[in-house]
VEXDRENNU-143005 format. One record per atom (N, C-alpha, C): residue in one letter; z, y, x. Coordinates in pm, whole numbers, always signed. Example, Ala and Ser with C-alpha at 12.3 -4.5 7.8 and 13.67 -1.06 7.14 Angstrom:
% VEXDRENNU-143005
REC aa z y x
REC a +780 -569 +1319
REC a +780 -450 +1230
REC a +780 -330 +1320
REC s +708 -225 +1285
REC s +714 -106 +1367
REC s +787 +3 +1290
% end
This chain:
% VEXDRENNU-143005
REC aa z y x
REC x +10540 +3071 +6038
REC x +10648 +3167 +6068
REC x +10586 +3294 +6124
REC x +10621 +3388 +6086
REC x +10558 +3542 +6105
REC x +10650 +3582 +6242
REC x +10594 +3695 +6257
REC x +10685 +3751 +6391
REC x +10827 +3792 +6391
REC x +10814 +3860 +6285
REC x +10952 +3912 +6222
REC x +11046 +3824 +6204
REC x +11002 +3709 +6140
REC x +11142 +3594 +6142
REC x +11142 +3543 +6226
REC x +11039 +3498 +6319
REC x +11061 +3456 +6432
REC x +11195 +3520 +6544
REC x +11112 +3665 +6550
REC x +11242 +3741 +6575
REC x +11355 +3743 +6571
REC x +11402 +3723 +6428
REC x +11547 +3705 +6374
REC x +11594 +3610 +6425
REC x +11518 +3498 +6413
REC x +11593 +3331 +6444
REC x +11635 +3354 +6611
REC x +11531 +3404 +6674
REC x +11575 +3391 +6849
REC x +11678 +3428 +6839
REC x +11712 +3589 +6784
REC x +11795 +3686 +6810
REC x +11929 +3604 +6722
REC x +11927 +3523 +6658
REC x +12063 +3470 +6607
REC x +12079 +3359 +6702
REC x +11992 +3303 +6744
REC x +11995 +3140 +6803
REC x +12071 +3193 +6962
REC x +12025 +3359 +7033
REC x +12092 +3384 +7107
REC x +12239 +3413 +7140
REC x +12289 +3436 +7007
REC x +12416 +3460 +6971
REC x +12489 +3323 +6962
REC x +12437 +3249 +6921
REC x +12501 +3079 +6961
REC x +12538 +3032 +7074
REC x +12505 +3101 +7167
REC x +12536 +3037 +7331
REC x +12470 +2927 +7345
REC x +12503 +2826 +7418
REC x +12462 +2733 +7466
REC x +12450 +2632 +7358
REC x +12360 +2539 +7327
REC x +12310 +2435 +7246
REC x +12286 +2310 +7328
REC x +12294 +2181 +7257
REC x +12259 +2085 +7311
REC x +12155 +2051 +7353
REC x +12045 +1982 +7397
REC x +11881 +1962 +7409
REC x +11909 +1875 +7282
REC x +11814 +1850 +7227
REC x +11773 +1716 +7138
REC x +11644 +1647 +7182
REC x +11634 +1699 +7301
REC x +11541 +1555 +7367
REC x +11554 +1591 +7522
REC x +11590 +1468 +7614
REC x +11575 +1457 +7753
REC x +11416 +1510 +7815
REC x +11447 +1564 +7908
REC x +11321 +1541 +8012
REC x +11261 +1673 +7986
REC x +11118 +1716 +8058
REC x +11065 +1832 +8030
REC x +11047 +1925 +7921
REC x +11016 +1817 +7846
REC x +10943 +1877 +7673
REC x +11113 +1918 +7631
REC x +11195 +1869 +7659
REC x +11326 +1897 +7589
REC x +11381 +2043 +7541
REC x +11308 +2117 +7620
REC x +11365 +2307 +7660
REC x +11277 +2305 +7529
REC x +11167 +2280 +7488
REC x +11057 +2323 +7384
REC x +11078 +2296 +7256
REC x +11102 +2153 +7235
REC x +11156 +2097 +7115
REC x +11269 +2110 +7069
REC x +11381 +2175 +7116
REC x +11479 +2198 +7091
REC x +11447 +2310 +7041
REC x +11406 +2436 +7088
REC x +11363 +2537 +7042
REC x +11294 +2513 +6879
REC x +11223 +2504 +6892
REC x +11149 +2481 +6789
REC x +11210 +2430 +6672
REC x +11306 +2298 +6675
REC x +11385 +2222 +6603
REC x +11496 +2314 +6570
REC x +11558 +2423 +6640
REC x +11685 +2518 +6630
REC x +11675 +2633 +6506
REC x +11502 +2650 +6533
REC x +11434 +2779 +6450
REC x +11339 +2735 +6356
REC x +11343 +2611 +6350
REC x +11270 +2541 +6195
REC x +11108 +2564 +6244
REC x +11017 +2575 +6358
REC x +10915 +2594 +6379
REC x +10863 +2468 +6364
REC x +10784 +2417 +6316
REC x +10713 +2259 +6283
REC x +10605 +2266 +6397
REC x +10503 +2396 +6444
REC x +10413 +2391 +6512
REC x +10416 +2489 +6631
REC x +10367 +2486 +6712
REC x +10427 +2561 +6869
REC x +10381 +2695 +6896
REC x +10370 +2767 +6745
REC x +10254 +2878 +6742
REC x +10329 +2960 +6645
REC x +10361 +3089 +6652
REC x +10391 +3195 +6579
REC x +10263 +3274 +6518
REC x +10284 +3275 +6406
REC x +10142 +3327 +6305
REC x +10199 +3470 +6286
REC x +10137 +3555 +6236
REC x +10097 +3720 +6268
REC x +10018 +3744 +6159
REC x +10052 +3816 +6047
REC x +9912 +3891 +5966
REC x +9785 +3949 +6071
REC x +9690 +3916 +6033
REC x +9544 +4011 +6174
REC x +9562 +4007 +6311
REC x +9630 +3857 +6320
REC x +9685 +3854 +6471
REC x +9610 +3720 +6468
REC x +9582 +3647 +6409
REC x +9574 +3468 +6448
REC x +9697 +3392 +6482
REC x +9737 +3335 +6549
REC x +9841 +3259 +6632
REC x +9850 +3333 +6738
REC x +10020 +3308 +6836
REC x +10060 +3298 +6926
REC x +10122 +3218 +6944
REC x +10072 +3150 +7116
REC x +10110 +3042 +7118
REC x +10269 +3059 +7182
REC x +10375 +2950 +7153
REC x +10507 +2982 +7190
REC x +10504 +2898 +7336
REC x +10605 +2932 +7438
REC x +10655 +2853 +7522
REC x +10803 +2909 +7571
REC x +10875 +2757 +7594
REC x +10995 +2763 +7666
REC x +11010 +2766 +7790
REC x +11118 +2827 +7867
REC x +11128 +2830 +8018
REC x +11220 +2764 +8048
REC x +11295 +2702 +8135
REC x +11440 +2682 +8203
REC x +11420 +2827 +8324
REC x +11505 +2863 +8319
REC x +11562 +3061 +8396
REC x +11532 +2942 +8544
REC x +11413 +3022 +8638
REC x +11401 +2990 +8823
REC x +11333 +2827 +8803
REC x +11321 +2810 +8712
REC x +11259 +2612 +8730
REC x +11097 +2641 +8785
REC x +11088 +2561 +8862
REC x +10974 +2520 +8952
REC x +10846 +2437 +8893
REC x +10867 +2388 +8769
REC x +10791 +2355 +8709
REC x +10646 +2453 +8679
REC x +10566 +2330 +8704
REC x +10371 +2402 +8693
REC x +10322 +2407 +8576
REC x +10255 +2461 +8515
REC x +10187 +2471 +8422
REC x +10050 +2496 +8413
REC x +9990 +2412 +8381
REC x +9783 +2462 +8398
REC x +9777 +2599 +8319
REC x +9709 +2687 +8396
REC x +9710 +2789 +8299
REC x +9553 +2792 +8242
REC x +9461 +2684 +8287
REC x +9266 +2671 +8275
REC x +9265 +2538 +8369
REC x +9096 +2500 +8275
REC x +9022 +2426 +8377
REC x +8936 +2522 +8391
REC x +8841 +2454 +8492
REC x +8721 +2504 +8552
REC x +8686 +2481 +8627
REC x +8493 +2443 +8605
REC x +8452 +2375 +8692
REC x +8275 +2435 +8684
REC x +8266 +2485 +8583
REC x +8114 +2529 +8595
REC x +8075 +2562 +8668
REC x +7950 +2502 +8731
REC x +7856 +2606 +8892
REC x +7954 +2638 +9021
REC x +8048 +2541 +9008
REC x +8154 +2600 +9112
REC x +8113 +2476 +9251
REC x +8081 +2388 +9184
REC x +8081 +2266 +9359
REC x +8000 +2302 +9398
REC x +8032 +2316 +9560
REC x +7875 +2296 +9658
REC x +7798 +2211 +9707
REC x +7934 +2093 +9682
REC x +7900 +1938 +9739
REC x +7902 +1878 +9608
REC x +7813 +1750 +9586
REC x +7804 +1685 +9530
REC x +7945 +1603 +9483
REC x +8005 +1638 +9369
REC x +8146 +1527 +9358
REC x +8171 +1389 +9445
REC x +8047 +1324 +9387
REC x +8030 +1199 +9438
REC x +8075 +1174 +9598
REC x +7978 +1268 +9613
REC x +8009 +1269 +9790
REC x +8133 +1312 +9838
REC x +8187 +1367 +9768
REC x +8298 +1459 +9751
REC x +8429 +1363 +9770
REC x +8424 +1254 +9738
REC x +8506 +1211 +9672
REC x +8495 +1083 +9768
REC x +8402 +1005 +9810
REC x +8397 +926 +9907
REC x +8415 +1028 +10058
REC x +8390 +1098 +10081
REC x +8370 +1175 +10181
REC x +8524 +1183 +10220
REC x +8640 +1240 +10155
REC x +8740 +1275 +10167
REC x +8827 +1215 +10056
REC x +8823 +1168 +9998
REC x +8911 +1042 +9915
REC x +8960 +941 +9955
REC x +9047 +879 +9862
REC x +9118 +746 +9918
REC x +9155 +655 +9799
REC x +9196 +526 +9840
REC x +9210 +448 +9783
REC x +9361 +497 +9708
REC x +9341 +485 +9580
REC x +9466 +497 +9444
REC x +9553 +348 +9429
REC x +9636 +364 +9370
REC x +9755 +263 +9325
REC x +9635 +163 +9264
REC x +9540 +195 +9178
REC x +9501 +136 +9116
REC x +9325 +94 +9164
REC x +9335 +80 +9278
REC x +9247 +16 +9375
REC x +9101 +133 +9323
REC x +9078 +245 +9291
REC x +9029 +321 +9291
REC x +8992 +438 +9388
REC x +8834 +509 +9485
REC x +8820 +549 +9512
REC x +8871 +711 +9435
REC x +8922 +811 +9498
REC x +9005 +890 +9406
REC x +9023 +1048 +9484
REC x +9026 +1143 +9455
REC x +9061 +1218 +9457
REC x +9151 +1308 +9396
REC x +9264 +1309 +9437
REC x +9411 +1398 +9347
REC x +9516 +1489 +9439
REC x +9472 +1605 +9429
REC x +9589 +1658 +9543
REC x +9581 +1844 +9473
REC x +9681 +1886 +9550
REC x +9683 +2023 +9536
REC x +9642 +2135 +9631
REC x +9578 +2225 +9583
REC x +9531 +2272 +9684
REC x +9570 +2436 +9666
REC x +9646 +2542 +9807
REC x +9716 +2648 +9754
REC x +9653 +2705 +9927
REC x +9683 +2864 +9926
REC x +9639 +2897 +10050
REC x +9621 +2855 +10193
REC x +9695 +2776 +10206
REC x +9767 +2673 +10332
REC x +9694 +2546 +10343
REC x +9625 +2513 +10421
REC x +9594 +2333 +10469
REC x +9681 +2257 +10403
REC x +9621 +2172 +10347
REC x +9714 +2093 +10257
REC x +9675 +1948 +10318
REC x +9761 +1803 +10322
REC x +9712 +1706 +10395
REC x +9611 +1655 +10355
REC x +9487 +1681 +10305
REC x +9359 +1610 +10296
REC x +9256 +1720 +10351
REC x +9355 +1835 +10430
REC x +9244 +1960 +10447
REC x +9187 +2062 +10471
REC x +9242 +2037 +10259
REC x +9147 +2197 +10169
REC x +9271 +2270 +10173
REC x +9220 +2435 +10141
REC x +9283 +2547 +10137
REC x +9201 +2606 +10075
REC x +9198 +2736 +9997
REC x +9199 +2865 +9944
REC x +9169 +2963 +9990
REC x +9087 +3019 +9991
REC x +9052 +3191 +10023
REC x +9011 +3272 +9906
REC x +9026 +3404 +9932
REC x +8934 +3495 +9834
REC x +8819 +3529 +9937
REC x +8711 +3535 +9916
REC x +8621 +3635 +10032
REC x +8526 +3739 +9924
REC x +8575 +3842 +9951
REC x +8499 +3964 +9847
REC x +8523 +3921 +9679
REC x +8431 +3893 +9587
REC x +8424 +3872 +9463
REC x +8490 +3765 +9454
REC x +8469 +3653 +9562
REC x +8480 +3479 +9497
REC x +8583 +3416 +9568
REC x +8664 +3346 +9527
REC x +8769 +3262 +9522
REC x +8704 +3119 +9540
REC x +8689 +3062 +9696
REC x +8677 +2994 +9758
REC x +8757 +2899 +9797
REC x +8723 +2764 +9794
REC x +8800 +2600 +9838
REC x +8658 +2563 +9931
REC x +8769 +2580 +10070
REC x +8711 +2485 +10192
REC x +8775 +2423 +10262
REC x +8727 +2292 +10359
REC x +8821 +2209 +10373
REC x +8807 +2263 +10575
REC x +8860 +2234 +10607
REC x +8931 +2266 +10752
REC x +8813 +2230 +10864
REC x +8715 +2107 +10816
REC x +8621 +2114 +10900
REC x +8525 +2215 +10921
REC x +8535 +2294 +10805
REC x +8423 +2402 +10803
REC x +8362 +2387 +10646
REC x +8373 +2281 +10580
REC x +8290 +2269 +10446
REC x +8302 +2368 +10345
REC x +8258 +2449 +10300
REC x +8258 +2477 +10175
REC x +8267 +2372 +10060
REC x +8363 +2370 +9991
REC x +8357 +2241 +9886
REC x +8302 +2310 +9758
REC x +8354 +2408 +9675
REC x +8338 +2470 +9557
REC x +8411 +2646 +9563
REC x +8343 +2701 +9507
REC x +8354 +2883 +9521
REC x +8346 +2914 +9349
REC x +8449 +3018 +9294
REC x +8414 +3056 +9166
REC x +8430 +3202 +9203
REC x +8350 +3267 +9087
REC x +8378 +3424 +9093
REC x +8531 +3487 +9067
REC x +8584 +3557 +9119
REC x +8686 +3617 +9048
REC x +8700 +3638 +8931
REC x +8593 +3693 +8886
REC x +8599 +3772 +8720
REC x +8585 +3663 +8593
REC x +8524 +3539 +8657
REC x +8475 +3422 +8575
REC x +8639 +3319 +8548
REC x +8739 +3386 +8650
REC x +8899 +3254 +8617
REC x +8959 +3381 +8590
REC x +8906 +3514 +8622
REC x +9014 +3604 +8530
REC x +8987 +3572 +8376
REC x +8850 +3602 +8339
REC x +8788 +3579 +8174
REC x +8860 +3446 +8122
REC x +8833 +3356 +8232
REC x +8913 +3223 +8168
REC x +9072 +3214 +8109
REC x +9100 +3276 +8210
REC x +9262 +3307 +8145
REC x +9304 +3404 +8065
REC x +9210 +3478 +8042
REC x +9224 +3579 +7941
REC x +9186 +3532 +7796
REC x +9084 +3395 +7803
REC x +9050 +3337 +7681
REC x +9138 +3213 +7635
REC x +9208 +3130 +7751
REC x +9330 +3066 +7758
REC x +9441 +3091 +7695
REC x +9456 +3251 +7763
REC x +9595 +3271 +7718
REC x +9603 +3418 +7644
REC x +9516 +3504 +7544
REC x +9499 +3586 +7551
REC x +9633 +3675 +7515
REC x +9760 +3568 +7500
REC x +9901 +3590 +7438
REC x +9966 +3534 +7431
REC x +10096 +3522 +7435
REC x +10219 +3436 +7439
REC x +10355 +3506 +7402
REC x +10436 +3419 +7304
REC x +10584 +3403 +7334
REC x +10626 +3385 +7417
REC x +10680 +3389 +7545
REC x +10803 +3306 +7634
REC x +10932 +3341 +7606
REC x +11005 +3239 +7585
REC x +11102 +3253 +7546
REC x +11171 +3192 +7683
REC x +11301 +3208 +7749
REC x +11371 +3223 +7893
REC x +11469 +3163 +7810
REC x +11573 +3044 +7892
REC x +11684 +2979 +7915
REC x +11767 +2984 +7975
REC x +11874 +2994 +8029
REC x +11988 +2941 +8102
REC x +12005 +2780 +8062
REC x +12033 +2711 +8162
REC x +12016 +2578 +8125
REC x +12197 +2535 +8235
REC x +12235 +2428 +8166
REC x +12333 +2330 +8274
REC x +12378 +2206 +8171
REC x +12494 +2172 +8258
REC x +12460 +1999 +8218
REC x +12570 +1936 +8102
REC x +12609 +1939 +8033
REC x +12750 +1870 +7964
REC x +12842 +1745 +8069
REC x +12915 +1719 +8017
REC x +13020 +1588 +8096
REC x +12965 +1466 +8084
REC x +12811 +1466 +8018
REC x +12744 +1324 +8021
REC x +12600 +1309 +8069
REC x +12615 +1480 +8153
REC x +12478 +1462 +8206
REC x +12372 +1492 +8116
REC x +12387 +1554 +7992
REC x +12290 +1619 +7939
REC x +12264 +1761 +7944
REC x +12153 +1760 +7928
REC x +12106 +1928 +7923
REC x +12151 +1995 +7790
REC x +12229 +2163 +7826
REC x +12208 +2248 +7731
REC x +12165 +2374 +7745
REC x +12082 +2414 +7644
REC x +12036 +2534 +7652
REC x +12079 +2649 +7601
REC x +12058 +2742 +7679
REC x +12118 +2891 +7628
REC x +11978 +3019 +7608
REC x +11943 +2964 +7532
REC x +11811 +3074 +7444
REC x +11886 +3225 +7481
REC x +11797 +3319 +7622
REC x +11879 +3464 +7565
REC x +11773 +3545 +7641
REC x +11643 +3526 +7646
REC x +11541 +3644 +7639
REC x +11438 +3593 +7587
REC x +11322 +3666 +7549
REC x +11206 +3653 +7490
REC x +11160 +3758 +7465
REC x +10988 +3746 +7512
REC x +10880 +3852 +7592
REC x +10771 +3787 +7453
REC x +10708 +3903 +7414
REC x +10603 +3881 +7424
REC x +10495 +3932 +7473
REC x +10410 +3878 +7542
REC x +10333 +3887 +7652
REC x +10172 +3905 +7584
REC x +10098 +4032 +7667
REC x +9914 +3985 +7617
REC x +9837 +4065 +7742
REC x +9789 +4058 +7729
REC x +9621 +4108 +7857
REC x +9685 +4067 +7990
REC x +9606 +4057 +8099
REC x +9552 +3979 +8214
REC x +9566 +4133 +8274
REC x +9693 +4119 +8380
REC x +9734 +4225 +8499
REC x +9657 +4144 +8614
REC x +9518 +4259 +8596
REC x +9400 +4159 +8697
REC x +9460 +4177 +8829
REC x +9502 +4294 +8863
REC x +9549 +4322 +9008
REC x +9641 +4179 +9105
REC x +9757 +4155 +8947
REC x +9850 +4046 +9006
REC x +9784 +3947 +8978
REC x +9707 +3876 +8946
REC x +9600 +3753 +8887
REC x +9545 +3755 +9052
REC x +9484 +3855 +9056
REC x +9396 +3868 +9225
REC x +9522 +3823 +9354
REC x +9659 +3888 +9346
REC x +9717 +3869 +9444
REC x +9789 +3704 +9414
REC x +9771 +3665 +9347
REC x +9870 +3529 +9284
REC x +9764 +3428 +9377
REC x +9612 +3473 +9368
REC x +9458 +3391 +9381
REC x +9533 +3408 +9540
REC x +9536 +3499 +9593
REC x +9533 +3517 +9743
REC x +9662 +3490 +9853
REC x +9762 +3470 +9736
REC x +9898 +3459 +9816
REC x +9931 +3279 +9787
REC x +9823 +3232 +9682
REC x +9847 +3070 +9672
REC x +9983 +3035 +9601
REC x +10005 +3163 +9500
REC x +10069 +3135 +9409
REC x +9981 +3048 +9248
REC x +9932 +3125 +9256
REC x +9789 +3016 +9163
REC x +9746 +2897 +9247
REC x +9742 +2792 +9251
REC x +9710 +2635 +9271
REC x +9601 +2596 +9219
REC x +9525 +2513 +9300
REC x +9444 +2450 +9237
REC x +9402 +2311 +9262
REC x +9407 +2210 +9162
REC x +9445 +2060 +9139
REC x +9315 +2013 +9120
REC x +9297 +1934 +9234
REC x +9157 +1806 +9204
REC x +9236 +1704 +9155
REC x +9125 +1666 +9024
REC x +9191 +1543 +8984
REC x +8970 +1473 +8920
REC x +9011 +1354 +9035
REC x +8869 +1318 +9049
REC x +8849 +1192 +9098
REC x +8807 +1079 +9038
REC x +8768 +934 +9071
REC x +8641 +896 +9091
REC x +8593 +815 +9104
REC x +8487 +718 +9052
REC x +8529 +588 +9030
REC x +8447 +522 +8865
REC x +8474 +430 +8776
REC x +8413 +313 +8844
REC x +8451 +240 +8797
REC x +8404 +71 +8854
REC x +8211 +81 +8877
REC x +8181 +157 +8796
REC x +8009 +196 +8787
REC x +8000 +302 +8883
REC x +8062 +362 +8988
REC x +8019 +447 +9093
REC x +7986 +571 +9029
REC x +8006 +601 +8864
REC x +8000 +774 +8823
REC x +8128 +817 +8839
REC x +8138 +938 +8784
REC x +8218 +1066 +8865
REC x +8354 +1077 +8746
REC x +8419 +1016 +8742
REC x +8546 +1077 +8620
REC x +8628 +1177 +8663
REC x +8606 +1320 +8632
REC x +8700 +1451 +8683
REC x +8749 +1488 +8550
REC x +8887 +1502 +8595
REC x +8983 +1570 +8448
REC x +8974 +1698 +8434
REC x +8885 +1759 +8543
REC x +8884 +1863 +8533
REC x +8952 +1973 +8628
REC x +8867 +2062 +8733
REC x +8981 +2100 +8839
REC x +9041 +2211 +8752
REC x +9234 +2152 +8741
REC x +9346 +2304 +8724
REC x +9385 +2400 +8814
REC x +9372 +2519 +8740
REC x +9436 +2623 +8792
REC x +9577 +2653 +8755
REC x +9696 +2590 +8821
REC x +9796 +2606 +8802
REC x +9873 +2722 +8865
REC x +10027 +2737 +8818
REC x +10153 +2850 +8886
REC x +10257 +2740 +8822
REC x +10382 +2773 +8875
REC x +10545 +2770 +8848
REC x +10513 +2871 +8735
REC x +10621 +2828 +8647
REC x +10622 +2870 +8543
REC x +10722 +3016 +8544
REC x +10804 +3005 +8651
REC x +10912 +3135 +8680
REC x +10766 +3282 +8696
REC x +10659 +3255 +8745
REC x +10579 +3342 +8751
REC x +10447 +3388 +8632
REC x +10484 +3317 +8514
REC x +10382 +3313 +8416
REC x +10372 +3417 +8384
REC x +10509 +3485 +8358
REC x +10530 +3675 +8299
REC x +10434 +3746 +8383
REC x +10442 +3728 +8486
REC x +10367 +3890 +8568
REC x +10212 +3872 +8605
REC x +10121 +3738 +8523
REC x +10026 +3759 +8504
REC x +9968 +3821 +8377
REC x +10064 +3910 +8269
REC x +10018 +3967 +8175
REC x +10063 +4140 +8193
REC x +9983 +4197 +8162
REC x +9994 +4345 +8167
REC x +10114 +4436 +8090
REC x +10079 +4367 +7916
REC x +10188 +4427 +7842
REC x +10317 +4329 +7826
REC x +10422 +4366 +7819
REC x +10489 +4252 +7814
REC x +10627 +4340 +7696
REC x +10716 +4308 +7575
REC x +10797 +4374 +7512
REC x +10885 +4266 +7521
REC x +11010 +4351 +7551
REC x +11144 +4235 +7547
REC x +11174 +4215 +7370
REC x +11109 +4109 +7325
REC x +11148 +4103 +7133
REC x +11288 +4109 +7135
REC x +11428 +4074 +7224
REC x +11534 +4102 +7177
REC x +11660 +4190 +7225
REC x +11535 +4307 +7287
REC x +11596 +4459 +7295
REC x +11509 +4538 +7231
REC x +11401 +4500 +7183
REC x +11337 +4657 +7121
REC x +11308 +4642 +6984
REC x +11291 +4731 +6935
REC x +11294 +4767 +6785
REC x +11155 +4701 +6717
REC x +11255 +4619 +6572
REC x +11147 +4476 +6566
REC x +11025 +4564 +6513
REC x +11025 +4698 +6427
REC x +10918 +4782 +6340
REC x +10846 +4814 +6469
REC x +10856 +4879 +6525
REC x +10825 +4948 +6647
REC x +10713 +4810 +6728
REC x +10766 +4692 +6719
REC x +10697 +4603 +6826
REC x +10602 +4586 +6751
REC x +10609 +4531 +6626
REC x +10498 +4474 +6530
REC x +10355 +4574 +6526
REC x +10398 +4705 +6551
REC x +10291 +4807 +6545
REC x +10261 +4848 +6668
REC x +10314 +4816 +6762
REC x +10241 +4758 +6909
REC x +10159 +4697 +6897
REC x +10191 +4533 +6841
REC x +10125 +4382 +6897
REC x +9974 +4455 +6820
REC x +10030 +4506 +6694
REC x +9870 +4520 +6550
REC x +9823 +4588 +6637
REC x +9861 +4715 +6685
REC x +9746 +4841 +6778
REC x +9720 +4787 +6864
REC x +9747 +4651 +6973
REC x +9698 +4607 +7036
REC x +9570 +4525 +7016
REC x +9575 +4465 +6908
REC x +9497 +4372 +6840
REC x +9346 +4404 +6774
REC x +9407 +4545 +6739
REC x +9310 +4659 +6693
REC x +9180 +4725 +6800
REC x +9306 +4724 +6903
REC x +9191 +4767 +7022
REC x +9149 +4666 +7078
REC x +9164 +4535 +7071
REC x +9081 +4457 +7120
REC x +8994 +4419 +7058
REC x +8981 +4462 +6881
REC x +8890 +4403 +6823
REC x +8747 +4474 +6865
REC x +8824 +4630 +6853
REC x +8687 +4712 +6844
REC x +8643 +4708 +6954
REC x +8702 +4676 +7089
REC x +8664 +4625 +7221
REC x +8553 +4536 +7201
REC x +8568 +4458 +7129
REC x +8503 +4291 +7114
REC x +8358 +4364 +7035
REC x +8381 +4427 +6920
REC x +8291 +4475 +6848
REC x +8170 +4582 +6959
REC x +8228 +4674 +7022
REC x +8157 +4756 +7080
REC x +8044 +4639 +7202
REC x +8119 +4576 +7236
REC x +8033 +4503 +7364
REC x +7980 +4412 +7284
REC x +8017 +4378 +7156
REC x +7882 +4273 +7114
REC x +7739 +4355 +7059
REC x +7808 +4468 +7018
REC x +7662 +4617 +6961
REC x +7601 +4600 +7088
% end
């Protein structure tokens, strides 16, 4: 599906009002979408664009979303140690580490700082646990997410307790508003999730530490952002391309 029909379908599907979900639970806002506008795959295709990837919102929902992992060169402590040191026993009789960690002492601790360049996790005794550069989880999310659909809901319930949705904005979103990326890092609106065991053999199983947000805040980590169903569909398409354009020759110049 190209942009242009994509377009069309929101912009009619908004005129429908409210719709039923066709599936309970989180994924429900997504698949419904998708199923409403005949999308088979979660990605809007673009002539000289590649993919964009789509996502659904419920309008103020609190729901997280990983926006990266990352973990390269970032621990100071050894996991291992890491993990006996300040870990605990899991449901599943496992030494473990799993918690969230946002500007504030969190109960195992850790907290968040920026200090100059680097975006720092230390735990309350004084430890340094792991430090990344700023510019190294901006790049990350810029290669993550270098673009998006969001498409916004109104959501409430029918007389049987099901969800329906009311499809009535959609952004599309591209480049990394480093300024708000930096204040999201420092105000502990960006999160960051240890998720870290050791296996019956005493090695290290990490899923990988996320950098999460609420999803109500995903918009204002991108710079450009066009409302697709107030502005003029010719007009956007030769945005997204001149955008695309200058990032190529961007890409081209710094690889010369």
């Amino acid at each position: 599906m190209d942009l242009a029909e994509f377009v069309r379908k929101i912009r009619e599907l908004k005129a429908r009002g409210y719709i039923k979900a066709r599936r309970r639970g989180d994924t429900g806002i997504g698949y419904t979408l998708e199923q409403e506008i005949g999308l088979t795959e979660n990605n809007v295709s673009k002539p000289d664009l590649g993919d964009i990837e789509l996502k659904a919102h419920r309008r103020n929902s609190s729901s997280r979303i990983t926006l990266f992992t990352l973990d390269r060169n970032a621990w100071k402590i050894n996991q291992r140690n890491l993990i006996l040191k300040y870990g605990s026993i899991d449901s599943k009789g496992r030494r473990s580490l799993y918690c969230t960690v946002s500007n504030k002492p969190n109960p195992q601790g850790f907290y968040t700082v920026c200090i100059a360049d680097k975006f720092c996790l230390f735990h309350t005794d004084g430890e340094l646990i792991a430090e990344w550069r700023v510019e190294d989880l901006i790049n990350a999310f810029s290669k993550k997410m270098p673009n998006l659909i969001l498409v916004v809901a109104d959501r409430k319930l029918d007389s049987n307790g099901r969800e329906e949705f009311w499809y009535n904005e959609a952004y599309y979103l591209e480049g990394v508003d480093r300024d708000k990326f930096i204040e999201f890092l420092q105000s502990g609106v960006i999160t960051v999730d240890l998720r870290m065991h050791l296996r019956e053999n005493n090695t290290v199983r990490n899923h990988g530490t996320a950098f999460r947000i609420e999803e109500k805040y995903l918009h204002e980590l991108f710079s450009s952002r066009i409302n697709l169903l107030e502005s003029n569909l010719e007009k956007t398409e030769k945005t997204v391309e001149s955008n695309n354009r200058a990032k190529i020759r961007q890409k081209r110049l710094t690889d010369f």
